[in-house]
Every structure is written in structure tokens, then in C-alpha cells.
N, C-alpha and C positions, 0 to 999 in steps of 0.2 A: 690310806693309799693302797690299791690292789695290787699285788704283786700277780702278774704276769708267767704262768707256770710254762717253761721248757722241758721239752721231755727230748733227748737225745736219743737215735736207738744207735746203737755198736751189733753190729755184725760180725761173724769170724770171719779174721782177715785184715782187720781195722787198722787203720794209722793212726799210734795214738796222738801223734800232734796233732790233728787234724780233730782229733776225737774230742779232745782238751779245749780245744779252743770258743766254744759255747761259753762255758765257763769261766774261763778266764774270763771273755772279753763282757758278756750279762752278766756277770756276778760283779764286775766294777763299776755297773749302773747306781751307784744307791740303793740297793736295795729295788729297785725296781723289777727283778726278774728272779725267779726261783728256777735253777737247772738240776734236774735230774738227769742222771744215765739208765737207760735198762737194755735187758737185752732179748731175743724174742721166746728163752724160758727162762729168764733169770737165773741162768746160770753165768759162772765167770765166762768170756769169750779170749778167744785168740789172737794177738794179735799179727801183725808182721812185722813185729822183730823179735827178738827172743825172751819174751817173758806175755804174761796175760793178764788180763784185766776182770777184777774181781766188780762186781755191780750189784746196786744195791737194789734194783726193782726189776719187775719182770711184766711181759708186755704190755699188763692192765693200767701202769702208767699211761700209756699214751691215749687210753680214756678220756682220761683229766686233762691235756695238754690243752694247751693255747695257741700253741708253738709248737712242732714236733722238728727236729733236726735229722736228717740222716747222715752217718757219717760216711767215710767212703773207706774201699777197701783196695786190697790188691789187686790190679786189669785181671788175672788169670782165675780169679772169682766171678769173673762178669759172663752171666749167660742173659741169655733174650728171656728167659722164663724166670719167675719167680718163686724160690722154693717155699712148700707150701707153710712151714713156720713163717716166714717172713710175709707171707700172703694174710694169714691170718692176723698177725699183728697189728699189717697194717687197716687193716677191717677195722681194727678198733678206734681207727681215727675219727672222732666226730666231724659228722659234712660242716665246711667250712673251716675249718680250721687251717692257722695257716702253715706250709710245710716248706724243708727248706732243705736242699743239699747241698753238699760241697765236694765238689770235684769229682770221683765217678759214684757217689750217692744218685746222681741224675740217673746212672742207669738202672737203680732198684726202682723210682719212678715210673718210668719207662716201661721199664718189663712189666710192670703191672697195669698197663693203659694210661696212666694219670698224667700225660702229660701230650698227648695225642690231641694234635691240631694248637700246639701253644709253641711259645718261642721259649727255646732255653741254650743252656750251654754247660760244659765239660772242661774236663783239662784235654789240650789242644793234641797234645801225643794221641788220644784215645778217641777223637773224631770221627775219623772215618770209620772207625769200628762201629760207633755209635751211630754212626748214619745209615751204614748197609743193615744193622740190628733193628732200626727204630725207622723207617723211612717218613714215618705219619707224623713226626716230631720236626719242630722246625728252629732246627737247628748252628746257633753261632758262635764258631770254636773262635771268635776273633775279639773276645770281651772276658773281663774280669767275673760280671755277673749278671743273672739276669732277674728284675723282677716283673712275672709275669700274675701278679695277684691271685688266688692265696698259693700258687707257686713260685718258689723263688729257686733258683739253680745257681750254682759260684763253680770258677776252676779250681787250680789246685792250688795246696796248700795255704800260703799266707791271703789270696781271697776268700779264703775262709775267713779272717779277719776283714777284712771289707766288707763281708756280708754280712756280718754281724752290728758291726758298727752302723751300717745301713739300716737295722731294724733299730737300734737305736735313736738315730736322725728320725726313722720315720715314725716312732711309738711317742717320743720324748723330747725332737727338737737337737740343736747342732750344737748347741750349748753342754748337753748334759753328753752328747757324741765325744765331743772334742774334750769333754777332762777325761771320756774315760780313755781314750787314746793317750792322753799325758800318762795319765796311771798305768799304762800297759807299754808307753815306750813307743807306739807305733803309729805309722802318718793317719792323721786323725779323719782322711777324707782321701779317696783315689776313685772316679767317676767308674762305674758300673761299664762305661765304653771304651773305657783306658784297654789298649791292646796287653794280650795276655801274652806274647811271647815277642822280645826286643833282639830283635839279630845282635848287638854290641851294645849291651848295657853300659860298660865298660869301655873308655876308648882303646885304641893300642899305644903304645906306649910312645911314646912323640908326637902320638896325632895331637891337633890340637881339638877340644870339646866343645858342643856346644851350650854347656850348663852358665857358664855366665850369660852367655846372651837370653837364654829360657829366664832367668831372674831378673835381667835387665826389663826382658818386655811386662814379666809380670807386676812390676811396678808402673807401665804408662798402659796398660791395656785400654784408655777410654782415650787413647791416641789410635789414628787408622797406618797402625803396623804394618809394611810390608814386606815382601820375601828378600826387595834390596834395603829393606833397613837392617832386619835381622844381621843377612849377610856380609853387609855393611860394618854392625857393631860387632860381628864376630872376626872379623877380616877375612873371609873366607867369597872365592866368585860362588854365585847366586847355586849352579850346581852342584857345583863340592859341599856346600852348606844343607843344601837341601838331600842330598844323599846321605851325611854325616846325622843331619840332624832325625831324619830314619831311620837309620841304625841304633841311635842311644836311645829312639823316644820309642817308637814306635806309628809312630804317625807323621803325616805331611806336617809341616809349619805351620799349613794353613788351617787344619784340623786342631791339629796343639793350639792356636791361638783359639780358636769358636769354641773348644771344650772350655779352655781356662776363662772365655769370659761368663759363658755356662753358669759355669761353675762360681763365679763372683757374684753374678746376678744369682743365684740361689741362695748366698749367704746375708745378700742388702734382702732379699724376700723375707728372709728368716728373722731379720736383725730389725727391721728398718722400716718407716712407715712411709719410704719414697714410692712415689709413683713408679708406673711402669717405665713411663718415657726418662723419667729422672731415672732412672737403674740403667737403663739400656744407653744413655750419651755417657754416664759415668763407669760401666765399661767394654762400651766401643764398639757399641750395633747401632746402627743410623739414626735408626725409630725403635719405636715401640713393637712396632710390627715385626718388625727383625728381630728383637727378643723371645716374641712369641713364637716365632715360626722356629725360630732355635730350639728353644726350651720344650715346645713340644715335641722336637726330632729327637730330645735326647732322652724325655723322661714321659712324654704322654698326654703331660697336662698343659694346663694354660699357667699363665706367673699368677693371677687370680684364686686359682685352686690350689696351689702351688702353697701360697701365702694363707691359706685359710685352713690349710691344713697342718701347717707350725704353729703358725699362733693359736691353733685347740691343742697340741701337743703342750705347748708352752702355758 
């Protein structure tokens, strides 16, 4: 079996949670990923909080990469231009290769042209900086991640675990995704279009939630759900509910239900040797056609390529 080599770079200025999280989350593959950290002269880097990070390789890793990660730093290190160490480094990436940020890693990217005329995304705070800096980038502060092949862009922090987990799904299948998520503790699966910033994660205190009724439907989703059943099973009139359930989720009901069945029809793809039509009545798009048209709004492809390209991971 080929193990798959990561090469992260850390920058001065690094988070190192963010900087760790490569590792943690490929290194609980099986063995399927090798990560290394280097930095752009191998020397220890800075980070932002009080102590630094010693590393063990220097630029000429990312030579060799497969993968190359960039980590993200602190907003007050972000200029439009790329310093020319960090320039050079990244020269060293072999064409094609695929590269990946997390949170404002997108803007080393950027400064360097590589993401000019493609769709990507940031942590949401740091947008509109990123928009007046990068105009020729097309840009969506309103998603977890973006993969725009062999660019991939994530917000902040913990979608740096989504993103990861993501190349897992797509290297290796949902199967080998979802233990390493058991082994890390963390939700084994959060859609790339999942909104990145929830006004009330959290209700206030007497409100009543709508997380029972979110679990209610995600048990009948190949039933045609609507805004007064929700409403209904939540006790809540049709607007109090749909405003509530905006605030905790981040999306309409009606978004939250076509993601979640999205999302199930990706798992019978991955899992299952059902038909299209058979996936899409079992959960809860008309036809077949309706699946499609979904699936490809959310991720690009058809449920065809979809499935052909887990079961070669698999």
C-alpha cells in the first residue's frame, strides 16, 4: 500500500491547533498518509501564542509532497504580496499537486495568483479583507470548505478537521472517514456547504430548541417533510420556528432538509448497490432527476461518478 506523503508548511505566526490538525486527523488513517511539517528554511517558527515550534524539514519537503497543507496565521501577517521565502517554497510544489488551506492559509494562496479565477473560502471575520485584497478570486465566506480541485480552501479552525476528513472520504472512502473520526472524537461528516457562522448555536435559556425536531425528521427524510410538519412536531407557529431554527442551524428548514437528504444519498452511493431512483424515493427527492439535480448543486458531479469514484477508493 502507498502511503500518500503530506507535507504541511508553518509559517511565523502559526496556530498551532490548526497547524496539528493534518496530523492528528491523516495519521489516524491507517497508515495511509505520511505528514510531515517543514518550514520555508527549516528553521524552528513562531508561533501565536507564547512558545515555537521546532520542525524537522525545510522547504525541499514539499518537493516530494502529494499533499501539501498550508497552515494559517495571524490576520495581522496577511499582506497582498507574498514574501519572497515563502515565494520560493512554494515553487517547489510539483504542477499538480494537490494543495490545501485552512482558514487564512487561503490568503498565502492568493497572494501568490493560485487561486485566481476559482472559487474558495476563508474564516468569515476575514472576508471582506480578502475580497478588496484578492478581487480575481471568487469568493464564499458562507461555507465550511471549498474543493475546487487540486485547490482546496477550509475556514477556521475546527474546519480544518472537516477538511481533512474530506480528503479522507475522497482518497479512501467513508468507511475508513468515519473510524477515523471515532478515533479523534469528532463528527465524522459536516457538508463542505454547512454555514460557517450560526447567530445562536446555543438557545437562550427557556427558549425552547429545535434539535429534537432536526432528529425527528432525520429519521423519516424519504417522507415529503414540511415547514408545518416540522413546526408542528416542534410546537412552534410556522415562523417562530423557521426563525429559531435559523438561528441554531444556520440555514432555512428547507436547505437543512435537501442538505441532510444530500447527504444520505451520498452514504447509500458509497454503501449500496441501489439505483439512483431507489436512493432518491428512499430519501425523499421525487425522482431520480431530483437527486441529480441536487447532488450535482452540492458537490459537481452526477450520483454516477459519484459512486464510481468510492467504490475505486474502496
Amino acid at each position: 500500500m502507498r502511503r500518500e506523503r503530506v507535507v504541511v508548511l508553518a509559517l511565523d505566526g502559526v496556530y498551532p491547533f490548526e497547524l496539528g490538525i493534518p496530523s492528528r486527523i491523516l495519521g489516524a488513517a491507517d497508515g495511509r498518509y505520511e505528514v510531515l511539517t517543514c518550514s520555508v528554511d527549516g528553521r524552528p517558527v513562531r508561533t501565536n501564542a507564547d512558545f515555537g515550534v521546532t520542525v524537522e524539514h525545510g522547504p525541499e519537503a514539499l518537493a516530494t509532497a502529494d499533499t501539501v497543507v498550508i497552515a494559517p496565521v495571524v490576520p495581522d501577517r496577511l499582506t497582498d504580496e507574498v514574501p519572497g521565502g515563502v515565494l520560493a517554497a512554494l515553487a517547489l510544489i510539483r504542477p499538480g499537486t494537490r494543495i490545501v488551506s485552512i482558514c487564512t492559509g487561503a490568503f498565502v494562496l492568493a497572494a501568490a495568483g493560485l487561486l485566481d479565477g476559482r472559487r474558495a473560502t476563508t474564516h468569515w471575520q476575514v472576508a471582506d479583507r480578502f475580497r478588496r485584497m484578492f478581487p480575481r478570486v471568487d469568493l464564499d465566506p458562507d461555507v465550511l470548505f471549498v474543493d475546487d480541485h487540486p485547490f482546496l480552501t477550509s475556514a477556521g479552525a475546527a474546519s480544518g478537521v472537516d477538511i481533512c476528513l474530506h480528503l479522507v472520504r475522497k482518497d479512501h472512502g467513508s468507511r475508513l472517514a468515519n473510524s477515523v473520526a471515532r478515533r479523534c472524537v469528532v463528527p465524522p461528516f459536516r457538508d463542505g456547504g454547512q454555514a460557517q457562522y450560526i447567530e445562536q448555536p446555543v438557545p437562550e435559556q427557556g427558549a425552547a430548541s429545535t434539535a429534537a425536531t432536526r432528529a425527528w425528521a432525520l429519521e423519516r427524510l424519504g417522507e415529503p417533510l414540511t415547514l408545518a410538519d416540522l413546526s408542528g412536531h416542534a410546537r412552534m407557529s410556522r415562523r417562530t420556528f423557521a426563525r429559531r431554527f435559523h438561528d441554531e442551524v444556520g440555514l432555512s428548514p428547507g436547505r437543512w432538509l435537501i442538505q441532510q437528504r444530500v447527504a444520505r444519498a451520498r452514504q447509500l452511493l458509497e454503501s449500496s448497490d441501489l439505483t439512483v431512483d431507489q436512493i432518491a424515493g428512499r430519501v425523499g427527492f421525487a425522482t431520480g432527476a431530483s437527486l441529480r439535480q441536487h447532488l450535482h448543486t452540492a458537490i459537481g458531479v452526477s450520483p454516477q461518478a459519484y459512486r464510481r469514484t468510492f467504490q475505486t477508493a474502496r
